[in-house]
Steps between C-alpha positions, in 0.01 A plus 500: 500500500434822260364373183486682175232780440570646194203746556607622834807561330351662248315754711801586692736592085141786446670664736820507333662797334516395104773613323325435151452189318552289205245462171594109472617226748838491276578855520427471927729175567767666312507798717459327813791317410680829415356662830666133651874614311529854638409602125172646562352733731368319791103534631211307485294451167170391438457146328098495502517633219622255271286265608114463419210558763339149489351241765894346480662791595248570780518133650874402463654847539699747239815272569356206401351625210836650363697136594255346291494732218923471533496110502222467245614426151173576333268737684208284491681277701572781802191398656599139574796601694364745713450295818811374460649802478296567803670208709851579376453851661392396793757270544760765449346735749447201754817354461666789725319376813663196530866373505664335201860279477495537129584867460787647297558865428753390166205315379258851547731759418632266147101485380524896539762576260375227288133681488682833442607347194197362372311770539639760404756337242307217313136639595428172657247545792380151499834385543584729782193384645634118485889629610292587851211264530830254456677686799221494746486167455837374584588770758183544671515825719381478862481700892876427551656641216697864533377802392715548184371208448160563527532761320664340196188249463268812529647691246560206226093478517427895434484496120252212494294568843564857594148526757675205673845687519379792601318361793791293565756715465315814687403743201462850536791480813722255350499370097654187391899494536697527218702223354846683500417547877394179559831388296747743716290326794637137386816599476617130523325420171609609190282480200680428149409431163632176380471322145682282242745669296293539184138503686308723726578615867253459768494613828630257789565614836797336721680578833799754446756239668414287232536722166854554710612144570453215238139577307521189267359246783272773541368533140443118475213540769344652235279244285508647181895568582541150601314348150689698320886448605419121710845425627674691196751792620432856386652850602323801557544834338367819706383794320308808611168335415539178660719161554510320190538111520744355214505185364811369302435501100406152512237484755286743282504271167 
């Protein structure tokens, strides 16, 4: 088994073309994630240097280092997640080389939109940093899934981990696939915003028979759905923006 070597990894991204790079970690996740959306022009950019030159980012590697900074709430604390930022890595770059039964590209390609929108909508890296720690770990990735679906794990991890994409995804022949491809690619998934009628939309991301046939069975797999409307009836009202689910008058009160 190949095990995680951040600095052979490393070594190999010197010989990278840069493109340019980013005076702040912020500024660099939010164009990766634009690169991601077709929005930006594609190529590789530095990240060493948002990140200090210190015994840390020497032992655990520049990825590491920037997951911790990302997950820390106080930057004193970075230092007491670096190894397990470490392991978390590894296990993502392991995982490939064996098979999983727990995989589901819905699951993968739903967290993508959803960090989309917390990055570069409510400024919330942390949070996008949760939506795909949350994904790896109920759709593990592993040797037997499919390209595109490779591919769609690979990508989701870019703004966060870009040496370990790179590598991964083949940087300077090949960069990270975008997300509209990847979507086109699934083209028995549909991603949709859904929402309450007076509340928010978030993104969910069902099979296209079902938005087609009867999506209320559907919905109720959902478990903030399900809290919500228990065995109450509601209709649905589709706008350009999203499905939104509507309760009658006196379910609200």
């Amino acid at each position: 088994m190949i095990r995680y070597n951040p600095h052979s990894i490393r070594k190999q991204a010197a010989k990278w073309p840069v493109l340019f790079y980013k005076s702040s970690i912020e500024q660099d996740i939010s164009f990766r994630t634009l690169q991601l959306w077709e929005k930006a022009e594609q190529g590789w950019l530095e990240p060493v240097c948002n990140h200090p030159k210190n015994s840390d980012f020497d032992e655990y590697g520049p990825d590491a280092v920037r997951i911790a900074q990302i997950a820390s709430s106080r930057i004193d604390k970075t230092e007491n997640l670096l190894e397990s930022s470490f392991k978390w890595l590894a296990g993502y770059f392991v995982s490939f080389q064996s098979p999983t039964n727990t995989f589901s590209s819905a699951i993968w390609l739903e967290a993508a939109y959803q960090i989309h929108d917390f990055i570069l909508l409510r400024q919330n890296i942390r949070t996008a940093l949760t939506t795909l720690k949350k994904a790896y770990k109920i759709s593990r990735p592993g040797s037997n899934i499919s390209n595109e679906e490779k591919n769609l794990v690979i990508s989701c991890l870019y703004p966060f981990a870009p040496y370990l994409t790179g590598y991964l995804a083949g940087i300077p022949e090949r960069f990270p696939v975008s997300i509209p491809a990847l979507s086109r690619a699934f083209s028995d998934l549909a991603p949709v915003k859904i929402g309450f009628e007076h509340g928010g939309l978030a993104w969910h991301v069902f099979r296209r028979i079902e938005l087609e046939e009867n999506l209320k069975p559907v919905l109720r797999k959902i478990k903030w759905v399900r809290s919500a409307t228990a065995d109450r009836d509601f209709e649905l009202k589709y706008e350009p923006e999203g499905i939104r689910i509507c309760l009658p008058q006196s379910n609200l009160q």
